[in-house]
N, C-alpha and C positions, 0 to 999 in steps of 0.2 A: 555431650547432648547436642543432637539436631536445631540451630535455630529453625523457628518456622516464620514466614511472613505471610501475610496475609493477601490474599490476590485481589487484584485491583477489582474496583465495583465498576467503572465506567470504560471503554472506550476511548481510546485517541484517536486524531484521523487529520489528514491531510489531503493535500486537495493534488491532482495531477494534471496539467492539462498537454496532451498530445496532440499528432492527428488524427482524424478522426476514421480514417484509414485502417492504422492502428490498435482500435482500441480493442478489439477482440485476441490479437496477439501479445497486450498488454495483460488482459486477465488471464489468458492461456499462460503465460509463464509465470507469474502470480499465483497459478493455480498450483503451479508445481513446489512450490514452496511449501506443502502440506499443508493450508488453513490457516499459516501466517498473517493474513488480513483480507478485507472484504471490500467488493468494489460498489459503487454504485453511483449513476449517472446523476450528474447535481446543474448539470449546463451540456444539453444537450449540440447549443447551435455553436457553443462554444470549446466544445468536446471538453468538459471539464469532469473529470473521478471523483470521488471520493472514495478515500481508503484510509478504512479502520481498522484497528490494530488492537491488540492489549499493549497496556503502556510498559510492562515488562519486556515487551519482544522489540521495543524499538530499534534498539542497535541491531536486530536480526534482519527486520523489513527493511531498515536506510542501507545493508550492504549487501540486500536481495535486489534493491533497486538498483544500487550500485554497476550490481554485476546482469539486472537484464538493460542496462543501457548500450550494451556491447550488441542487442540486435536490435532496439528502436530507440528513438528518440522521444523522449519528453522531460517535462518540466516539472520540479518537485512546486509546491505554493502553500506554503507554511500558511496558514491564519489563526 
């Protein structure tokens, strides 16, 4: 018999900060992750992301990030 789990009720999320240059090639390849997580600006002067995830798919977004750090640079900020 199939164990079932129950899917998360809330949201995780992490903070990014790049440059701000950046940030629209930041969600374009984010985007290609099929709906993996969602961005939204939280420190504009500071170019700071915010990106949520289901807490299931974490290990998928930290080695999505992983692999778009190969065309920009920025910075993961745990809180």
């Amino acid at each position: 018999m199939k164990e079932t789990t129950t899917p998360p009720i809330w949201s995780e999320r992490l903070y990014v900060r790049l440059a701000p240059v950046d940030t629209r090639l930041f969600r374009y390849l984010l985007d290609a992750y099929d709906n993996l997580a969602f961005t939204s600006v939280v420190a504009r002067k500071d170019c700071i992301l915010k990106v949520g995830f289901s807490p299931d798919q974490r290990k998928e977004l930290l080695q999505a990030l992983d692999e778009m750090r190969q065309s920009l640079e920025f910075e993961i900020l745990e809180i």
